[in-house]
Backbone as a printed PyTorch tensor [residue, N CA C, xyz], in Angstrom:
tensor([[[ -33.2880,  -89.1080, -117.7010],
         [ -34.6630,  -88.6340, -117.7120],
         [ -35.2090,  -88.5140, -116.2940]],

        [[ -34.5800,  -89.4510, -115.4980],
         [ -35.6060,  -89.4850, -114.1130],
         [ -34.7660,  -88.3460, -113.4030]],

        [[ -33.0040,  -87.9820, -113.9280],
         [ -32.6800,  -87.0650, -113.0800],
         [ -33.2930,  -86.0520, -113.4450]],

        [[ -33.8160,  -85.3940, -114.3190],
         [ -34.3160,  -84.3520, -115.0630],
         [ -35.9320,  -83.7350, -114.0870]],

        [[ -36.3970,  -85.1120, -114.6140],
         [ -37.3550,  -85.1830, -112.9640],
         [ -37.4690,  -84.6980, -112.0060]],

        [[ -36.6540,  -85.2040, -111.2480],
         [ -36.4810,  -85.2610, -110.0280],
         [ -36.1250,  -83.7130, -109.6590]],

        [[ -35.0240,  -82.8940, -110.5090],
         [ -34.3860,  -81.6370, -110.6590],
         [ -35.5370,  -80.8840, -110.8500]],

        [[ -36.4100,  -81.3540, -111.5750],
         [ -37.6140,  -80.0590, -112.3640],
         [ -38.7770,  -80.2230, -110.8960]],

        [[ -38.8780,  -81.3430, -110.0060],
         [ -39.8630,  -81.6590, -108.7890],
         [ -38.8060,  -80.2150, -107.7720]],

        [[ -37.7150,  -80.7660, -107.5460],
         [ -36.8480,  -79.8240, -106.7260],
         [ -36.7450,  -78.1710, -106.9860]],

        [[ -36.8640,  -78.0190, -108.5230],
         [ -37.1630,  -76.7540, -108.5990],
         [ -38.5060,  -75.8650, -107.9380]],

        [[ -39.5120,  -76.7290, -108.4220],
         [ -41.0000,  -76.2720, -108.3340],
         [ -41.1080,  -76.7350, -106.8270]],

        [[ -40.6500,  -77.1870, -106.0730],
         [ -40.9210,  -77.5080, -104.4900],
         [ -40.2290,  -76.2720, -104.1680]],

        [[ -38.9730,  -75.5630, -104.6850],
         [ -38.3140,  -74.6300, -103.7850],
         [ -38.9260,  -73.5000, -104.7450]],

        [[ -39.3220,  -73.2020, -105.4410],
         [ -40.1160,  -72.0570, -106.0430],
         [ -41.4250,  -71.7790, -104.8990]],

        [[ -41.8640,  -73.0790, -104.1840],
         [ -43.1500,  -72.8960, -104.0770],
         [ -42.8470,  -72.7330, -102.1660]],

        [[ -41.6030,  -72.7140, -101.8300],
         [ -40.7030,  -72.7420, -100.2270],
         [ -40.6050,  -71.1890, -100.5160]],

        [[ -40.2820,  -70.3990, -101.5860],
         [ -39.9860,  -69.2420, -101.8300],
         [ -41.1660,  -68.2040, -101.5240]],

        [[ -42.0430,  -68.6350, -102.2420],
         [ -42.5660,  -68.2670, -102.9640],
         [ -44.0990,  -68.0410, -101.6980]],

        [[ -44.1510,  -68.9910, -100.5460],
         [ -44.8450,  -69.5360,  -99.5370],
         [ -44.2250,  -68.6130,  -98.4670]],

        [[ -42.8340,  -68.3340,  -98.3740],
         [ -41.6320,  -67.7040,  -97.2270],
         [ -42.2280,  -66.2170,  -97.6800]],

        [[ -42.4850,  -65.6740,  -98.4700],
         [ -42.7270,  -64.3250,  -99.0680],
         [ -44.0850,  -64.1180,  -98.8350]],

        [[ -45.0640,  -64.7290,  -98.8060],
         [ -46.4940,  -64.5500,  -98.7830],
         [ -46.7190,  -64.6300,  -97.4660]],

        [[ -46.3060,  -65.3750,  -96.3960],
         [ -45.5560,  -65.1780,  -94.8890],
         [ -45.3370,  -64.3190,  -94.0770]],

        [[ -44.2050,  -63.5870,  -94.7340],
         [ -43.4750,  -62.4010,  -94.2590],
         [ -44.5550,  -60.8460,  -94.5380]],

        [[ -45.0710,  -61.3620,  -95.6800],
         [ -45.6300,  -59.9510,  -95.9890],
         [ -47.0030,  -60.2430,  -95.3550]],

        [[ -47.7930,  -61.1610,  -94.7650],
         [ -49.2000,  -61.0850,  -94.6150],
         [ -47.9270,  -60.5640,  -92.5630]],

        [[ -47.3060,  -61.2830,  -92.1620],
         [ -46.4220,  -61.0070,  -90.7360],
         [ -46.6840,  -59.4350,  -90.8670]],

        [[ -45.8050,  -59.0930,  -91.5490],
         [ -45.6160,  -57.2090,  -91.4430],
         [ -46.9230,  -56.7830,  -91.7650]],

        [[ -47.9150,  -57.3730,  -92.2210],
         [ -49.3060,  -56.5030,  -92.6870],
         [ -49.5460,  -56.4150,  -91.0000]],

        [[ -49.6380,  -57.4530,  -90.3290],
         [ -50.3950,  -57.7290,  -89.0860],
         [ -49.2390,  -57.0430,  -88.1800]],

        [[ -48.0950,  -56.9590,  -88.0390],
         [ -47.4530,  -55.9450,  -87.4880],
         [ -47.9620,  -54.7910,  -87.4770]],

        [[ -48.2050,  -54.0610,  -88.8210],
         [ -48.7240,  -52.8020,  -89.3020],
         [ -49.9910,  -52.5720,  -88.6910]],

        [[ -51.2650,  -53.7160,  -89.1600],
         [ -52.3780,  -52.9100,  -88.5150],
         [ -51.9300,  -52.9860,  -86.6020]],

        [[ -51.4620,  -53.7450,  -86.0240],
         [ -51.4680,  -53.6960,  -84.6560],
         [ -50.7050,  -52.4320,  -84.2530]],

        [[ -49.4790,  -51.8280,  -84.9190],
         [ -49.1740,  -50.3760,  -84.9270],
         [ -50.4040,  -49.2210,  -84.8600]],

        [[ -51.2140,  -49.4420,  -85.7240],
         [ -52.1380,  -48.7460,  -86.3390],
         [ -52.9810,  -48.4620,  -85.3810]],

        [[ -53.3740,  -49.7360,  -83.8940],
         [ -54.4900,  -49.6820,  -83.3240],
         [ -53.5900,  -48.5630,  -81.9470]],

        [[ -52.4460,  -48.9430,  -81.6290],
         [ -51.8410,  -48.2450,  -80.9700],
         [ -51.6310,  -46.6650,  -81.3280]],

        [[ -51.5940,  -46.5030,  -82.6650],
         [ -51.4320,  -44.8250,  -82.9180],
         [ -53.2250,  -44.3520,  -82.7440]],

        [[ -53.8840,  -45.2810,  -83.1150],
         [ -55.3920,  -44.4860,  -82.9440],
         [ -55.5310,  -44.7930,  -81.6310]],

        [[ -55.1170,  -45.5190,  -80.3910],
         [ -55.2970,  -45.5880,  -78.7880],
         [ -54.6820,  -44.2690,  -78.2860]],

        [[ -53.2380,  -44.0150,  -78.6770],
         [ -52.6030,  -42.7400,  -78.3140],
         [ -52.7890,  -41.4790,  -78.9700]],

        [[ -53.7880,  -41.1930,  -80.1110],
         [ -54.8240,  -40.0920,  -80.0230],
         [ -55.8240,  -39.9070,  -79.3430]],

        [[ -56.7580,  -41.2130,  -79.4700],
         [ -57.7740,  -41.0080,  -78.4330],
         [ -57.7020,  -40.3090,  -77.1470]],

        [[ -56.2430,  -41.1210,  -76.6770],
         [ -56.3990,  -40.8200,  -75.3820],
         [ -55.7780,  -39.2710,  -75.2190]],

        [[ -54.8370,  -39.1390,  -76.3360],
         [ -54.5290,  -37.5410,  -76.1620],
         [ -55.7190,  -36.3240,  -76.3650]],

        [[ -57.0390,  -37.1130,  -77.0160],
         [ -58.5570,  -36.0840,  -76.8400],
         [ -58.7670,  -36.5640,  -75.5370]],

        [[ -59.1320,  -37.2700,  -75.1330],
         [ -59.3450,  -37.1170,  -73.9360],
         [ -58.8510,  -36.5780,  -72.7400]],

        [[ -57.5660,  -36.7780,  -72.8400],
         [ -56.6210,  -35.7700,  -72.1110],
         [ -56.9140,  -34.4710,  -72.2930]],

        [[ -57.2310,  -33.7870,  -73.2980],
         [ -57.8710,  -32.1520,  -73.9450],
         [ -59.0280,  -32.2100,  -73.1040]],

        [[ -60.1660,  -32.9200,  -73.1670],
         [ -61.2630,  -32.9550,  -72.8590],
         [ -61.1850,  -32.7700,  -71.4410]],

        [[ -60.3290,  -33.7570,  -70.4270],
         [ -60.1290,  -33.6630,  -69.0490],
         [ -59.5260,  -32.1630,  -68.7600]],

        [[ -58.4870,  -31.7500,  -69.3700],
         [ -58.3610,  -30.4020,  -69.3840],
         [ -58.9720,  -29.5050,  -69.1670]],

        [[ -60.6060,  -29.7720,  -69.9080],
         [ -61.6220,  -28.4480,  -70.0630],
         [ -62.4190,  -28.8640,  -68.8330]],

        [[ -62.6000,  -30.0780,  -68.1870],
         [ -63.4820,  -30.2060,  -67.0510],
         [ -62.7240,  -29.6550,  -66.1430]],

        [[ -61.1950,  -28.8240,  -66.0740],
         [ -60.7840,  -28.8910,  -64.6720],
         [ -61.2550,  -27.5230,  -64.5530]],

        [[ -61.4690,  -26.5220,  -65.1710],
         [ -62.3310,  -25.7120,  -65.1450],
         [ -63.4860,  -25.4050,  -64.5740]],

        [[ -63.7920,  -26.8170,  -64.4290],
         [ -65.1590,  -26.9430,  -64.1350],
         [ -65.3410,  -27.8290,  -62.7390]],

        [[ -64.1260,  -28.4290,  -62.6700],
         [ -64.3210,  -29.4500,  -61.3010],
         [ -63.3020,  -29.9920,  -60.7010]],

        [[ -62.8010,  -29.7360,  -59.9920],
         [ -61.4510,  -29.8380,  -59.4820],
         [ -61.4540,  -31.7330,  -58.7080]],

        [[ -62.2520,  -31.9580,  -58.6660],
         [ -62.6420,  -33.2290,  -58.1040],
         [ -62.5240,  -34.2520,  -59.2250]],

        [[ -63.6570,  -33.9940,  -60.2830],
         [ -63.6290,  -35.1480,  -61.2590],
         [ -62.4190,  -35.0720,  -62.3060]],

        [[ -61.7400,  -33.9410,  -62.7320],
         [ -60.6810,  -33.6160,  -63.1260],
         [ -59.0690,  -34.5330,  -62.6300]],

        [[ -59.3510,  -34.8900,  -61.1690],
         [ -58.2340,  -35.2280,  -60.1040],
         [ -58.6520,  -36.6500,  -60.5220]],

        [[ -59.5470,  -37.4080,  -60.5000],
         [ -60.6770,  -38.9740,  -60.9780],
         [ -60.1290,  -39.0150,  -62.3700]],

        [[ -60.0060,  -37.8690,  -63.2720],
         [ -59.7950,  -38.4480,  -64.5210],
         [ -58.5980,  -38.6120,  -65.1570]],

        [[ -57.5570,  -37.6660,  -64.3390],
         [ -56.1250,  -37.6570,  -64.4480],
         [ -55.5250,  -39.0450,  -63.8280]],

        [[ -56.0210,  -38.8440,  -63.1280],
         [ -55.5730,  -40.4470,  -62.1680],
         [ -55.5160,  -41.6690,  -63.2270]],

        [[ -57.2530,  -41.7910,  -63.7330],
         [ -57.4520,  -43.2860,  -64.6150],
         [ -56.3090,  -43.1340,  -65.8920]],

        [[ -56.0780,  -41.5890,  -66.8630],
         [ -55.4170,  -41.6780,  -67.7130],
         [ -54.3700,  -41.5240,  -67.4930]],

        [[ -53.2510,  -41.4050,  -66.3020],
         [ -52.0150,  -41.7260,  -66.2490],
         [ -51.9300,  -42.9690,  -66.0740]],

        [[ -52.4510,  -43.8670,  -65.7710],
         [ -52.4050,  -45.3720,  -65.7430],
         [ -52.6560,  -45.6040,  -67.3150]],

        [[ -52.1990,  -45.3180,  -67.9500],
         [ -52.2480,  -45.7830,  -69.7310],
         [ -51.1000,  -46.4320,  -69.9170]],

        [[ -51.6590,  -47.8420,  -70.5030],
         [ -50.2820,  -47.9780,  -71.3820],
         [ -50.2280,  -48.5870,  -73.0300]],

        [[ -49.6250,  -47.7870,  -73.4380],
         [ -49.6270,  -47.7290,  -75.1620],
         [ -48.7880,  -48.9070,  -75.4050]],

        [[ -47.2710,  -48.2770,  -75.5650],
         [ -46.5720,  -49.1900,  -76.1190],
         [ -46.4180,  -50.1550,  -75.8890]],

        [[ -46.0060,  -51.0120,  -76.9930],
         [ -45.7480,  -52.5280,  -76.9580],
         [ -46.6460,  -53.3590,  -76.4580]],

        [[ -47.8830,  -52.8220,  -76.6010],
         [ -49.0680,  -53.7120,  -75.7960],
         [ -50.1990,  -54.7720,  -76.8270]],

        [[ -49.8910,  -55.7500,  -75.5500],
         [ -50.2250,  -56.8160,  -75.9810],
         [ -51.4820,  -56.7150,  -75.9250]],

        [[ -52.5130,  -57.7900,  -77.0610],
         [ -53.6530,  -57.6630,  -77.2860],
         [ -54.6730,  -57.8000,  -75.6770]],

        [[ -54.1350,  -58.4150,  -74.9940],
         [ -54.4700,  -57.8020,  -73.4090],
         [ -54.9080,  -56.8790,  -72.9350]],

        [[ -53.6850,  -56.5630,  -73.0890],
         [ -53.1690,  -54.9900,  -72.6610],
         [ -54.3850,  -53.9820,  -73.4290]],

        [[ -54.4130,  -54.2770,  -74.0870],
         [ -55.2770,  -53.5180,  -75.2860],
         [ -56.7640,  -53.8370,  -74.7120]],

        [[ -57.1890,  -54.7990,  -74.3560],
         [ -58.3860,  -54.9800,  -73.6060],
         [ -58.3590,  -54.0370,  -72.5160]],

        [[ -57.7040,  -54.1280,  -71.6020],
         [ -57.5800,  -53.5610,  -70.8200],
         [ -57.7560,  -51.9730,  -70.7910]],

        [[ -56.9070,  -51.6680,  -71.8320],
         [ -56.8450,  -49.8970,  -71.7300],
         [ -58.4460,  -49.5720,  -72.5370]],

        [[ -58.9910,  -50.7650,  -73.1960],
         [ -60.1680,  -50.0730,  -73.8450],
         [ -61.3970,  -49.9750,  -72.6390]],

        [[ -60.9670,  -50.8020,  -71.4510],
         [ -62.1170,  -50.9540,  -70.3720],
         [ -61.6990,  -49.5060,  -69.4210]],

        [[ -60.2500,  -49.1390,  -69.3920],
         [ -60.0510,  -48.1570,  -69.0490],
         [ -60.3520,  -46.8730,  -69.9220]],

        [[ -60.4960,  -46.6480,  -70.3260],
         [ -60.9840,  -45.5570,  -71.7030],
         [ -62.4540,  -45.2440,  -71.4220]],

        [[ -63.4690,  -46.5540,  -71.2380],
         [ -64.7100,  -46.7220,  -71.2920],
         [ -65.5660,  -46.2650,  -69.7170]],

        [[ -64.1700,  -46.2050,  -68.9490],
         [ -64.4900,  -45.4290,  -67.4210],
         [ -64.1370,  -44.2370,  -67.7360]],

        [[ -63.4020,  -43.7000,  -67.9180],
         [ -62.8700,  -42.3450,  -68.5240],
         [ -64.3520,  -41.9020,  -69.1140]],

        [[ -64.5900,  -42.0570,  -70.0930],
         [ -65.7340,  -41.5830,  -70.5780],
         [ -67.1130,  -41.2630,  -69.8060]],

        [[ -67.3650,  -42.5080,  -69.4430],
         [ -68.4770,  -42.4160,  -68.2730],
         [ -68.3190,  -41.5100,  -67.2970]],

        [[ -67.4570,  -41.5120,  -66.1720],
         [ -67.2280,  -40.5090,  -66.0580],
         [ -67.3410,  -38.8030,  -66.4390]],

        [[ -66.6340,  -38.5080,  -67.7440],
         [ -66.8550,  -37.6050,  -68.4950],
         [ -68.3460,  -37.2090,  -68.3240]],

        [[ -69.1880,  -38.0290,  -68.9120],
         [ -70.3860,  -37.8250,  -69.0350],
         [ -71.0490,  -37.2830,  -67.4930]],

        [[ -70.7230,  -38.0630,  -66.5170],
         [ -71.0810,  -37.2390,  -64.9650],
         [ -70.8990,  -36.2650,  -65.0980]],

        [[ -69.7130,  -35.5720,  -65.2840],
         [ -69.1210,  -34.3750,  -64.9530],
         [ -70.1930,  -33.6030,  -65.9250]],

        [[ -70.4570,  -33.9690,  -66.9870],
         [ -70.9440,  -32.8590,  -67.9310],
         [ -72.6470,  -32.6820,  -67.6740]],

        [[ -72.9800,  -33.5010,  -67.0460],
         [ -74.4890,  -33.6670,  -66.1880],
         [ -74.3350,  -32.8570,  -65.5620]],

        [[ -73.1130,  -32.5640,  -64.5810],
         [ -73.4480,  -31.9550,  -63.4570],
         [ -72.9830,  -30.4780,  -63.4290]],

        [[ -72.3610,  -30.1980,  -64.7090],
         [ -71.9540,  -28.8500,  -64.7310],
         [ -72.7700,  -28.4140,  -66.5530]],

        [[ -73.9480,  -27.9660,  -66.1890],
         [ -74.5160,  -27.5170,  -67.3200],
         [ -73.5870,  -26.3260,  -68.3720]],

        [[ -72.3810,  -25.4450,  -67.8280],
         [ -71.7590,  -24.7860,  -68.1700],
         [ -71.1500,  -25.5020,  -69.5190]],

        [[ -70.3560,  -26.7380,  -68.8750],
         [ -69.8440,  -27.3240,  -69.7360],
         [ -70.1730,  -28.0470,  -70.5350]],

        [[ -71.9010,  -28.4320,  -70.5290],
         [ -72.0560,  -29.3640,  -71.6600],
         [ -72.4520,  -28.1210,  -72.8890]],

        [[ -72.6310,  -27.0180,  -72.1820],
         [ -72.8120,  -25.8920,  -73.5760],
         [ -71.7960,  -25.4610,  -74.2110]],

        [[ -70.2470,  -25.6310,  -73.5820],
         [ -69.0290,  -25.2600,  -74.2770],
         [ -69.1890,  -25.7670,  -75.6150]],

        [[ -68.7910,  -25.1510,  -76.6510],
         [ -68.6110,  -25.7150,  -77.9640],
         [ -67.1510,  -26.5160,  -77.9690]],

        [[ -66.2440,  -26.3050,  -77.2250],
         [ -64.9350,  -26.6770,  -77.4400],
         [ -65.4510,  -28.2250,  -76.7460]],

        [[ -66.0670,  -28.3990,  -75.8580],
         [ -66.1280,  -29.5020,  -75.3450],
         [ -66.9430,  -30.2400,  -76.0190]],

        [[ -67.8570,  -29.9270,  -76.7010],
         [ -68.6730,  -30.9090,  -77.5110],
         [ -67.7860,  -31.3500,  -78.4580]],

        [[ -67.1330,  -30.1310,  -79.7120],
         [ -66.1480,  -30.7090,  -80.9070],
         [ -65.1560,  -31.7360,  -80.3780]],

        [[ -64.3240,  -31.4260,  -79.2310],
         [ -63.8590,  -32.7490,  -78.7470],
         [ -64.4860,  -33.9120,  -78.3750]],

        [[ -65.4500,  -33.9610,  -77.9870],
         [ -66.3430,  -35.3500,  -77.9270],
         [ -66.7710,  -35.6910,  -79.2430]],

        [[ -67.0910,  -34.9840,  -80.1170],
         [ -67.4990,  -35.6310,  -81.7420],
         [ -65.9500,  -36.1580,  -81.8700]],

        [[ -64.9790,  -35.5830,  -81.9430],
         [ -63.3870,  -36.0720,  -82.0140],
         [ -63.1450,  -37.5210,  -81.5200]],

        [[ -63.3590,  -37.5340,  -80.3420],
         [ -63.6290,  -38.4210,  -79.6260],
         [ -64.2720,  -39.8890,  -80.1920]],

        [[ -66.2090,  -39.4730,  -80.6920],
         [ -66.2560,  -40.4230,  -81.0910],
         [ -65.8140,  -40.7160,  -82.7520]],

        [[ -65.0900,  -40.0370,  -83.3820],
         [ -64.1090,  -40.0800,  -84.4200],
         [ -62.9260,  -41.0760,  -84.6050]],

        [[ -62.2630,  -40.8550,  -83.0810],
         [ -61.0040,  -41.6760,  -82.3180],
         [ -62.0020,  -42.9770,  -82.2440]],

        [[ -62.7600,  -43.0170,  -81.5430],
         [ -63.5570,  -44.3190,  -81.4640],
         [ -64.0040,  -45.3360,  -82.2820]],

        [[ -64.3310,  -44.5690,  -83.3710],
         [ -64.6200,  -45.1290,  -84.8230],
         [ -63.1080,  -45.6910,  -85.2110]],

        [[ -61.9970,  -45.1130,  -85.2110],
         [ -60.6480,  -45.4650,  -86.0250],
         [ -60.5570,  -45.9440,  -85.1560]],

        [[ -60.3530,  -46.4240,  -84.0270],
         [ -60.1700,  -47.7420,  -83.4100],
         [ -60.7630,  -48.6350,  -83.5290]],

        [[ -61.9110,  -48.9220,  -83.7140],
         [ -62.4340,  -49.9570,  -83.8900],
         [ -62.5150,  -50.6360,  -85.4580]],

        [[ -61.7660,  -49.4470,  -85.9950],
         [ -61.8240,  -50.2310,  -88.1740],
         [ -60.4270,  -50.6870,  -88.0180]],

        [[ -59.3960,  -49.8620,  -87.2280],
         [ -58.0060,  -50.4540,  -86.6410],
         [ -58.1330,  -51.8930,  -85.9950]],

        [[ -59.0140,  -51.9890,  -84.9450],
         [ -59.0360,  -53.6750,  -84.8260],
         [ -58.8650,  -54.2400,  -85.6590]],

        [[ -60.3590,  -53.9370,  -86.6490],
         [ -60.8110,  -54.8910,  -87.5150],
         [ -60.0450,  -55.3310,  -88.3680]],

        [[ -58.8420,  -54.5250,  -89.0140],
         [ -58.1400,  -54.5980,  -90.1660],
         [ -56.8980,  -55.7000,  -89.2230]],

        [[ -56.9150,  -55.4460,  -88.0430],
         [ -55.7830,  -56.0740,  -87.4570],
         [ -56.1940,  -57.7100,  -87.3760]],

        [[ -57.6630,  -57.5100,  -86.9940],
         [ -58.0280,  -59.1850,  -86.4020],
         [ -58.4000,  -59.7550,  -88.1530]],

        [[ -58.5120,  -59.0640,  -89.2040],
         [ -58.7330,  -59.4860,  -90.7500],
         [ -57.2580,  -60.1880,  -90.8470]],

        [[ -55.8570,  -58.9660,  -90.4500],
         [ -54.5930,  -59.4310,  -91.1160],
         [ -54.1530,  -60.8580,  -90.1110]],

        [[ -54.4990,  -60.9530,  -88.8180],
         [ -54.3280,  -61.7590,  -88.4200],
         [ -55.0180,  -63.3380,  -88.6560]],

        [[ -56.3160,  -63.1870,  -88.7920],
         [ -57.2760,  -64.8060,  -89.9950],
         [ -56.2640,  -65.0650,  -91.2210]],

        [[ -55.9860,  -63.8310,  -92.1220],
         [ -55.4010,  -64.7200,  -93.2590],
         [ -53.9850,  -64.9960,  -92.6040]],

        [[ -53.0600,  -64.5460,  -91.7200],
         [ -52.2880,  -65.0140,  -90.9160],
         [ -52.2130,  -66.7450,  -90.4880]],

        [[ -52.9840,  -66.5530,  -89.8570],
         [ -53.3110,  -67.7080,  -89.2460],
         [ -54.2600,  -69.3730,  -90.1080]],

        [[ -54.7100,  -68.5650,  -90.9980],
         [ -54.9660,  -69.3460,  -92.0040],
         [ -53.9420,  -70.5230,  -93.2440]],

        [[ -52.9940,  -68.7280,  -93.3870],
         [ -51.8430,  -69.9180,  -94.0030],
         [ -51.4650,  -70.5190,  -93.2400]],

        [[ -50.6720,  -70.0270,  -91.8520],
         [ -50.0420,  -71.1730,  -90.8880],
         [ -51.1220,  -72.4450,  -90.8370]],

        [[ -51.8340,  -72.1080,  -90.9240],
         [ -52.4000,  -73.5670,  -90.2270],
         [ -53.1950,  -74.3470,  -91.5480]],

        [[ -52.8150,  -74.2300,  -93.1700],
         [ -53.4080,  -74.8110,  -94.0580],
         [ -52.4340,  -75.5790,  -94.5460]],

        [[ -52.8320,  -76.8960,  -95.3540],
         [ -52.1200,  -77.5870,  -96.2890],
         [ -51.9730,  -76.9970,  -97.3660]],

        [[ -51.0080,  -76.7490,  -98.3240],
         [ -49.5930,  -77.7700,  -97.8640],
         [ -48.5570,  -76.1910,  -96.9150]],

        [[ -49.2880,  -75.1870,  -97.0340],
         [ -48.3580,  -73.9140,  -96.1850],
         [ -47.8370,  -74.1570,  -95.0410]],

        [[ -48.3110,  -74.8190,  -94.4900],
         [ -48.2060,  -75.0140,  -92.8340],
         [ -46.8720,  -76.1350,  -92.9270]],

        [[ -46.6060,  -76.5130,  -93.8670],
         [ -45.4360,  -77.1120,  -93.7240],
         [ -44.2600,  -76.1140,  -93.7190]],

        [[ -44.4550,  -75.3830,  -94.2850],
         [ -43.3450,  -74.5170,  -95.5030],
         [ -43.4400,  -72.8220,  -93.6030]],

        [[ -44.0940,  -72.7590,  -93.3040],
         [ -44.7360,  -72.3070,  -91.6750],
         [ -44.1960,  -72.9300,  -90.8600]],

        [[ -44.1720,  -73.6980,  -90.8120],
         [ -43.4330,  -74.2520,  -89.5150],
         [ -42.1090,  -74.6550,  -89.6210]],

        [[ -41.4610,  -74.9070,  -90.9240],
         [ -39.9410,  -75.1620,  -91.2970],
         [ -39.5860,  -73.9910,  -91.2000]],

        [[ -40.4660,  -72.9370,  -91.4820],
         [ -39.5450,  -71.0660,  -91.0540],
         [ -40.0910,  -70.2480,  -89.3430]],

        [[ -40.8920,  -71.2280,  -89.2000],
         [ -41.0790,  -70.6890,  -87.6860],
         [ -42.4860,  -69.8200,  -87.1210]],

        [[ -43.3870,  -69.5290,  -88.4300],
         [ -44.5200,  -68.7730,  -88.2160],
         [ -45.1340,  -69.3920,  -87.6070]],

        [[ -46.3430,  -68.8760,  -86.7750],
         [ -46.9650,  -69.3880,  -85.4340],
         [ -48.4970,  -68.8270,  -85.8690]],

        [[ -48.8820,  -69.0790,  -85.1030],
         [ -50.7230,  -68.8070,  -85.2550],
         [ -50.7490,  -67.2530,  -84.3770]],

        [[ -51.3580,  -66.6100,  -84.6910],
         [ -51.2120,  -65.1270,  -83.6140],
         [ -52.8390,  -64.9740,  -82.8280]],

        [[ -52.7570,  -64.5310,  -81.5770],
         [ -54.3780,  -64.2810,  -80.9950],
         [ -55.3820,  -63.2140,  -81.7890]],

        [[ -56.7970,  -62.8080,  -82.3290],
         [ -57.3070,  -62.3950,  -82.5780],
         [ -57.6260,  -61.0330,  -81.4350]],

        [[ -57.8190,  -60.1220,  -81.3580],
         [ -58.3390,  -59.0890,  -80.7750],
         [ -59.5960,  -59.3560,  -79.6760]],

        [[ -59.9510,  -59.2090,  -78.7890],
         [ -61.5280,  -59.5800,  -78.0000],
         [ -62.1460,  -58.5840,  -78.4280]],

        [[ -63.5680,  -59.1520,  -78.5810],
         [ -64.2720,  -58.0780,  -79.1800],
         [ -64.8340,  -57.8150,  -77.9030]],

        [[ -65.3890,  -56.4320,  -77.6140],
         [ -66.6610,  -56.5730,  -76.7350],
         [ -67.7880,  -56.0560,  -77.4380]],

        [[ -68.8720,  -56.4870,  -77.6400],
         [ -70.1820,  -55.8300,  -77.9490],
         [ -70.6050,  -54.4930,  -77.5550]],

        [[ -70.2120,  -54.2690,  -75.9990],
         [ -70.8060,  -53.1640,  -75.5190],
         [ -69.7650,  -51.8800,  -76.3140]],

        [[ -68.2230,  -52.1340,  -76.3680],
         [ -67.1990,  -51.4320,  -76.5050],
         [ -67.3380,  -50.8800,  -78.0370]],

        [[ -68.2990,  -51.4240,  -79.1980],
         [ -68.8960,  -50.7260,  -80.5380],
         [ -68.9280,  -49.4220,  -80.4660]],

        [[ -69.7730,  -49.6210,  -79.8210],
         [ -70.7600,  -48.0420,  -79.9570],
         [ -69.9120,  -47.1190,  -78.6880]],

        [[ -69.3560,  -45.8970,  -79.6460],
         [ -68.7260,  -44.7320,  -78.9190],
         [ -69.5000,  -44.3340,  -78.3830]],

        [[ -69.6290,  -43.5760,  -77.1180],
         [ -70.3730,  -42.3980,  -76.1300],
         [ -71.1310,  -41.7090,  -77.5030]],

        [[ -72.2590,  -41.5730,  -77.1000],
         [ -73.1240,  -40.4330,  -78.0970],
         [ -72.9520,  -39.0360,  -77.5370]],

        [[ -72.4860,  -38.2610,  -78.4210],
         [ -72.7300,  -37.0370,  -78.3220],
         [ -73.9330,  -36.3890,  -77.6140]],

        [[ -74.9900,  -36.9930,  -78.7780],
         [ -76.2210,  -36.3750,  -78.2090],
         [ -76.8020,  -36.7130,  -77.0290]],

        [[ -76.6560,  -38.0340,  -76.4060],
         [ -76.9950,  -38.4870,  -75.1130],
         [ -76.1000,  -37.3600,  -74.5460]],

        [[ -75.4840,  -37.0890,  -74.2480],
         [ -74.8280,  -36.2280,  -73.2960],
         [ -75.5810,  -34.5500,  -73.3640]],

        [[ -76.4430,  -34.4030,  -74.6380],
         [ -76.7480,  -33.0200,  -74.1790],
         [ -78.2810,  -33.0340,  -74.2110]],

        [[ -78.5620,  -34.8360,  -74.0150],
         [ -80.2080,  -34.7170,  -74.1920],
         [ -81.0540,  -35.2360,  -73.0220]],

        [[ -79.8060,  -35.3730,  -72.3360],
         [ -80.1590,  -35.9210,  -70.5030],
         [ -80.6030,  -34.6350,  -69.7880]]])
C-alpha cells in the first residue's frame, strides 16, 4: 500500500515536472516571438524613414547628409533590450530633425508623399510600441513562473532565468504628430 503511494506521489510530481517544463518553454518562445516582433516593426520603421530621408534630399542636401549618417548607425539584429533603447533614442533624433527640415522647406511639408509617409511613420510608431508591450506582458508571466512557488523549483532544475523588462520612456509614447509639423 505505501509502495502504491509513494508510485502514485512520483507520478503526479513528474506529471506536474512535465507539465511545468511545457508551460516554460512555450511562455520562453512566446517572449522570443514578441522580441522578434519589436525588431521587425524597428526595421520597418526605420525603412519609412529611410523613404522619408530620401524625399528631403530633394530638398536639402545638408540635412539629408545629418540624416543618412544617424540611420546608418542602426542596429537591428540580435539586439539587446539596450540596444533597443538606444536605437529608439536614435530614431527620436531622426525625427526631430525631420521636422527641421520640413520647417524650413515649405515645399516639402506640402508634398503629399511626404506627409503619407509620416502618418506611416506614426503607424510604425504605434506597432512598436503594442510590440513592446506584448513583449514586456510575455516577459512578467515569464518571470513570474520562474520566480513562483512551487515553479521555480521545476525553473531552475531546467535552467529558466528571470529575463529584463523593456525601459519605458514616457516621452518615447507619443509618435511625432503629423499635424504639428504642418501647423507650425
Amino acid at each position: 500500500m505505501v509502495a502504491l503511494i509513494v508510485i502514485a506521489l512520483l507520478v503526479i510530481a513528474g506529471l506536474y515536472v512535465w507539465s511545468t517544463q511545457r508551460s516554460l518553454v512555450s511562455l520562453d518562445e512566446k517572449m522570443k516571438n514578441a522580441f522578434g516582433q519589436i525588431n521587425v516593426q524597428l526595421k520597418t520603421r526605420w525603412d519609412a524613414v529611410t523613404n522619408l530621408v530620401e524625399m528631403t534630399k530633394q530638398y536639402a542636401k545638408h540635412e539629408h547628409d545629418t540624416l543618412t549618417d544617424v540611420i546608418s548607425k542602426r542596429r537591428i539584429d540580435n539586439a539587446s533590450p539596450e540596444q533597443i533603447a538606444d536605437q529608439e533614442n536614435a530614431i527620436q533624433s531622426v525625427l526631430s530633425r525631420l521636422n527641421a527640415v520640413a520647417e524650413a522647406y515649405p515645399d516639402l511639408k506640402a508634398n503629399q508623399m511626404f506627409a503619407d509617409t509620416m502618418a506611416s511613420i506614426r503607424q510604425y510608431e504605434e506597432n512598436v510600441r503594442l510590440s513592446r508591450m506584448v513583449y514586456n506582458d510575455s516577459v512578467t508571466k515569464m518571470n513570474m513562473m520562474v520566480r513562483q512557488f512551487p515553479s521555480n523549483i521545476v525553473a531552475k532544475m531546467l535552467g529558466f532565468t528571470t529575463h529584463e523588462l523593456l525601459p519605458e520612456d514616457p516621452a518615447k509614447s507619443e509618435a511625432p504628430s503629423v499635424s504639428d509639423i504642418f501647423n507650425k
